[in-house]
N, C-alpha and C positions, 0 to 999 in steps of 0.2 A: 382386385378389391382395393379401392379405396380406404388411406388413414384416416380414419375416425377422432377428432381434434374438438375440444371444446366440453369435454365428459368430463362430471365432478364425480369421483366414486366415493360410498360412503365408505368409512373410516371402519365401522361394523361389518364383518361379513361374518356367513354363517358356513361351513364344511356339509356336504354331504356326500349322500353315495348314488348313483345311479340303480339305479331297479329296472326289473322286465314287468312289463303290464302287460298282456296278450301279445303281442307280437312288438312291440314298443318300448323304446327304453324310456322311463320319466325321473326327474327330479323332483322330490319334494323343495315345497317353499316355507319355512317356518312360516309360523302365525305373525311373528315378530314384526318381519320383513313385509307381509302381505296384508299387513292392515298400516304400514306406513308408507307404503307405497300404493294401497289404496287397490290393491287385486283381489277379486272377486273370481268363483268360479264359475266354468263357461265362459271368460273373457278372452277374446278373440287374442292374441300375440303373432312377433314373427319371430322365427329363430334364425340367429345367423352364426355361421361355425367364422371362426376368427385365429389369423395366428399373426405372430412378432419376431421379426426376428433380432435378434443381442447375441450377449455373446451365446447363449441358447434361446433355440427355438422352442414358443411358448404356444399353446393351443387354448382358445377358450369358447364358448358359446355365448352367444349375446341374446338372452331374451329380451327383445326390443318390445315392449308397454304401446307405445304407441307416440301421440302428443299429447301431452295434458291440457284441459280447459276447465274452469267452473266459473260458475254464474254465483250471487249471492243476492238476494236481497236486502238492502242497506238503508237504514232512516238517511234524510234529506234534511237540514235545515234548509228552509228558503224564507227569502225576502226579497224584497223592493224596495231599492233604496235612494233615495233623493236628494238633492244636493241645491240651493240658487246657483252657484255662483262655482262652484267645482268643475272641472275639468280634468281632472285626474283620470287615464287609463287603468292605473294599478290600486288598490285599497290595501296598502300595506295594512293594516291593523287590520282587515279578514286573514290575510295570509297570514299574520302572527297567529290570529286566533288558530283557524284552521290546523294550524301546525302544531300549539300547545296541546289540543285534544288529537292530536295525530289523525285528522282526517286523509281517508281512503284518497279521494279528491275533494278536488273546489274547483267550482266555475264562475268566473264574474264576468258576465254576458253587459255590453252596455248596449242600453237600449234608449227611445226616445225617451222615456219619462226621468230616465237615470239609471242605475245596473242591477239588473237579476242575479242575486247570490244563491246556490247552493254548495251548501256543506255535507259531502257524503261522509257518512260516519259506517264504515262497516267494522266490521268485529276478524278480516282477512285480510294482515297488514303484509307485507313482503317480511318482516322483521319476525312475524308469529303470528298468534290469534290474540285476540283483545275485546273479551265480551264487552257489551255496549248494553248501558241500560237508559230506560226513559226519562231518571232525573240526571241523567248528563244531557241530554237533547234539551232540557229544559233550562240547565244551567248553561249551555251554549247559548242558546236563542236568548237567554237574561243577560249575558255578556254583551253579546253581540250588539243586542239594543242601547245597551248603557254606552258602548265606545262608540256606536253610530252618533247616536243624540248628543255625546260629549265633542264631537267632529263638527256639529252641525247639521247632522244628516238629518232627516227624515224618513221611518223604515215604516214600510206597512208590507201588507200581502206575507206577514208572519205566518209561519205554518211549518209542521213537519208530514211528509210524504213517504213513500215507499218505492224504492223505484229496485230494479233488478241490473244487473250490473253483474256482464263480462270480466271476468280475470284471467290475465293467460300469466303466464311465467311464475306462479306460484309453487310453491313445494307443496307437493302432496301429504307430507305430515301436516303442516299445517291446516288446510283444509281438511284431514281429519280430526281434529279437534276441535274445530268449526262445527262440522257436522253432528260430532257426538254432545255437544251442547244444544245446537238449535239444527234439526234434519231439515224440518219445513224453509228452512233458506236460504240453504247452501244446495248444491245440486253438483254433479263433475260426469265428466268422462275421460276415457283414453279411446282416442280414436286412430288405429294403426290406417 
């Protein structure tokens, strides 16, 4: 058996005692543990028996979850923005913006007419959760416009969208919080 390296253990644990079920020995999982980590019943696992050895030999079980995955669906600011005489690859003043509303992502695509902005705003940041309402998309896109036009730019094809949107390496608390706010746009699995 292979060292196992890279594991953050939470600082929380809980004691229990083993039980016999029909022929079976089980664990319970507090409630605690099983809604922050996101277990449901019937959810497939793998167990793996595990020891250490130090100055003594330690013995543990490893209920291995699986990999985590969730999708979210997240508002979009997008625009089109245009420029005579610009040349620029980077719009530092989206990335500021972007960054002061702690958008999910940004993409500033440059295309023939001049570059395609989207601003993902999702509410499943690496840091926490962060409801998102529709007068902040409104006060982005009013920002956005003003520091365009103060540039120079010219912005059309103004609009907010809906797009769905992979996340992997999220904490599973996190995305609980997500979900018990808005169900309809967050989604997950663990898939062993």
């Amino acid at each position: 058996m292979g060292e196992q390296s890279g594991w953050v253990y939470d600082p929380i644990y809980f004691d229990a005692t083993v039980r016999r079920s029909g022929n079976s020995l089980v664990i319970t999982i507090p409630p605690e543990l099983a809604r922050r980590m996101l277990i449901s019943e019937d959810q497939p696992v793998r167990v793996v028996g595990a020891v250490r050895s130090g100055i003594m030999l330690e013995g543990a079980l490893i209920v291995h979850l699986g990999f985590f995955s969730c999708t979210e669906k997240v508002q979009v600011v997008k625009c089109l923005l245009t420029h005579p005489s610009s040349s620029d690859e980077r719009l530092l003043f989206v990335e500021e913006l972007a960054q002061r509303y702690s958008a999910t992502d940004l993409e500033v695509k440059r295309v023939k007419e001049g570059w395609e902005v989207k601003i993902y705003l999702g509410s499943i940041l690496r840091s926490g959760f962060r409801p998102r309402s529709g007068r902040e998309m409104r006060i982005i896109m009013d920002e956005l416009k003003r520091a365009a036009e103060a540039r120079g730019f010219t912005i059309s094809d103004v609009g907010i969208a809906e797009e769905t949107v992979n996340l992997e390496g999220i904490d599973p608390s996190v995305v609980a919080q997500a979900q018990r706010h808005n169900p309809a746009k967050v989604s997950y699995k663990w898939q062993v």
